[in-house]
N, C-alpha and C positions, 0 to 999 in steps of 0.2 A: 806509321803515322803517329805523332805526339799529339800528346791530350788537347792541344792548345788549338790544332788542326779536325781534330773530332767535334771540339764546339764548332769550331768554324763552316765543317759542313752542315752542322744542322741549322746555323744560322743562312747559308746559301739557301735550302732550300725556303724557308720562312719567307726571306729576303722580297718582299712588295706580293707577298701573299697571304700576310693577316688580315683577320677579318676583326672588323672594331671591335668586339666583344673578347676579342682575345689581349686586348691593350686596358692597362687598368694605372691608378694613378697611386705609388705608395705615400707618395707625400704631394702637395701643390706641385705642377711640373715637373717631377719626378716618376718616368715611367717605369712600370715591367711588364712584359709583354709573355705569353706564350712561348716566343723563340726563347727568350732571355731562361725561363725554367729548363725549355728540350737541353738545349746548351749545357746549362750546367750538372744536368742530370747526366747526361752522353761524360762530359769529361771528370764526374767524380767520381763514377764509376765503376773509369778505367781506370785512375789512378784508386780508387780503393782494393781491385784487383792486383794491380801490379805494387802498389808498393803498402801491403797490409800493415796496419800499427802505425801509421802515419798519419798526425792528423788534418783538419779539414779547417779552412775558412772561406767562404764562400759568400758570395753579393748575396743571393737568396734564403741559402738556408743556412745562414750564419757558420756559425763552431761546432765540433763535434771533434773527439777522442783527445788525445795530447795537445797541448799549446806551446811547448818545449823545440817539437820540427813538426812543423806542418806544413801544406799545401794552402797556397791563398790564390786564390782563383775571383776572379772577373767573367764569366759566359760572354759579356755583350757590356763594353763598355761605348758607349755611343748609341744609347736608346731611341734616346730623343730625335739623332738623326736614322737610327731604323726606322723605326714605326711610321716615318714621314718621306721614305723610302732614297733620303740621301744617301749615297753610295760609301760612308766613313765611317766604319767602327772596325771592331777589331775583338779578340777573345786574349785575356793574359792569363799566363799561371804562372807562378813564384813558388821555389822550396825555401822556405824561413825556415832557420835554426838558430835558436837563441836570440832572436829578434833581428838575426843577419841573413840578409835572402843570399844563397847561394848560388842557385838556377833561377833563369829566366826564361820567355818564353810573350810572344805577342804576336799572334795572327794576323794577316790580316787578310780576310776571305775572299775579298773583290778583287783586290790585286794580289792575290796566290803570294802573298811576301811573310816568312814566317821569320822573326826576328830573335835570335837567342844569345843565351848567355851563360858563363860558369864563372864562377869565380878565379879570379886568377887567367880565365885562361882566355880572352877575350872576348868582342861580342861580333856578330855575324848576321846578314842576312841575304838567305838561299847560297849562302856558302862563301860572301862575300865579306871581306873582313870589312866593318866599321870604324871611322874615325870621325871624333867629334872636331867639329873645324877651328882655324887656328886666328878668328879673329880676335884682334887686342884688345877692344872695346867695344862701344854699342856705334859709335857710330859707324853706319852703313849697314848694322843688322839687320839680320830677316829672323822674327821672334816671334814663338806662339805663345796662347797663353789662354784661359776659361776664367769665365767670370762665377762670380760666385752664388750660383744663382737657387744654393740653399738654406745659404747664409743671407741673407737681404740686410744684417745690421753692419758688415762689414762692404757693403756696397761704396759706399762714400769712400772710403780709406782706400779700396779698391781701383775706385776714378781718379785717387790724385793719384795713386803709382802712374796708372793705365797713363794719365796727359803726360809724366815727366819723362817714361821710358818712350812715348810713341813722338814725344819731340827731341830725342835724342837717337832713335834709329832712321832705317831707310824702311820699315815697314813690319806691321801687327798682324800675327793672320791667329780667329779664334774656329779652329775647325768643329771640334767637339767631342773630341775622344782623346781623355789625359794621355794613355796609354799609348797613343797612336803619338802624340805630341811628342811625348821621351823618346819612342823608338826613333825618330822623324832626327830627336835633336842628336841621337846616339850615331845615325844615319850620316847628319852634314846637313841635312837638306835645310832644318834650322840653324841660329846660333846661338838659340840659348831659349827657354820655358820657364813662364811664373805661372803659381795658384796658389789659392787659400784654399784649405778646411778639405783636402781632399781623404778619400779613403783608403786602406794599406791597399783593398786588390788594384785600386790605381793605379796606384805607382810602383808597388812591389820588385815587378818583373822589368818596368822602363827605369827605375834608379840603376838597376845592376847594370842594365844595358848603355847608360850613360856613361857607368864608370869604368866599366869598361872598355870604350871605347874613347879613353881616358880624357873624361870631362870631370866635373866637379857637381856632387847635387848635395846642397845642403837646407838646411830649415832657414828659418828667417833671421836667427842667432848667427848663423855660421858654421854649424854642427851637424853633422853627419845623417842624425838622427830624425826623419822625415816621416815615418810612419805613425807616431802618436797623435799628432797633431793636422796630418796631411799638406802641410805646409813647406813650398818646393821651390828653390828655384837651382835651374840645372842648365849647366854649360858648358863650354871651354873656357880655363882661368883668368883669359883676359874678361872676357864677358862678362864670367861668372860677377868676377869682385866689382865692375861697373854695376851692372842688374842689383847684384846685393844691398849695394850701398843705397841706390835711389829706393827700393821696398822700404829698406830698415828708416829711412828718412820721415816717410810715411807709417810703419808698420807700428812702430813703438809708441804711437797714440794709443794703440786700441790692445786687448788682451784679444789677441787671434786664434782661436779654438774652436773644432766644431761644437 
């Protein structure tokens, strides 16, 4: 069983069995819950067992040991729809070295689908090889995407992308788990993913999975580089460079940063 599948069980059992006292608010509409700490306690655990001298970045309890290669883990990305007992989230962990994640990893507990990845050597899920799909452009896409809803000053910059990309596809779907969006677009089942101001355990594990399943996820520049800033959008080439263009249209108003 991989670390990513140990959160995932302890988030099954939790799963429409907290009690309100165990849901608390770290920021305005931002939750953590009970599951969210069992989770990431079960799988840091085991990866501080198995792989010792490795360090740690974690939704909860932040940094610990080396920053050089470490572990960036997500317990419960899709809070918001736990605690309110929608059936979509998902547990990531990422191996980053030198700021390049290597391994990937995105549970997801309801639907037993554990989605991975190494560098180089593909992405996968339950043993099925992934490909990101091969359309040319936006129109006729099916595209996720989250709103920014920790950010509230870049809401506005948000709404002119949201009207120009959702009048140029065939449909927006906002589920609520980044994580689950990348692995979804690494999947096929989307054709492409935007957001602002997201966090590395976000995206960490679903960039690799993208690119590996040779899509393109780059920042709002164009540039590779997605985790400083959390700033993503990720797809197959044709898409990608449509998506890109209409963000940056809008994007370069505003200095984008959490």
């Amino acid at each position: 069983m991989t670390a990513a599948e140990r959160g995932g069980e302890v988030l099954r059992r939790f799963f429409r069995a907290l009690d309100p006292g165990q849901v608390s608010e770290k920021a305005h509409n931002d939750f953590v819950s009970t599951a969210d700490r069992a989770s990431e306690e079960a799988i840091t655990a085991y990866l501080a067992e198995a792989t010792p001298g490795i360090g740690m970045l974690a939704e909860e309890g932040g940094a610990r040991g080396g920053s050089g290669t470490r572990w960036v883990v997500d317990p419960l990305d899709g809070t918001a729809n736990f605690v309110r007992s929608f059936p979509h989230f998902a547990v990531s962990v990422a191996l980053v070295a030198e700021g390049r994640v290597e391994v990937g990893a995105i549970f997801d507990p309801m639907r037993d689908e554990l989605y991975s990845a190494a560098r180089g050597r593909g992405a996968w899920c339950n043993g099925r090889r992934l490909q990101v799909t091969a359309r040319p452009g936006l129109a006729g896409a099916f595209l996720t995407t989250g709103f920014p809803f920790r950010v509230h000053r870049l809401l506005d910059t948000y709404l002119r992308v949201f009207h120009d990309v959702f009048l140029a596809v065939a449909a927006i779907r906002r589920p609520g788990a980044a994580a689950l969006d990348l692995a979804h677009t690494a999947a096929g089942i989307f054709d492409g993913f935007f957001e602002f101001c997201l966090s590395p355990w976000d995206i960490a594990a679903g960039s690799l999975l993208v690119r590996e399943a040779g899509g393109l996820v780059s920042n709002l520049d164009g540039g590779e580089e997605v985790m400083g800033h959390g700033n993503v959008v990720a797809a197959g080439s044709g898409v990608h460079r449509e998506l890109l263009a209409v963000v940056q249209r809008h994007a370069r108003e505003v200095d984008i940063h959490p």
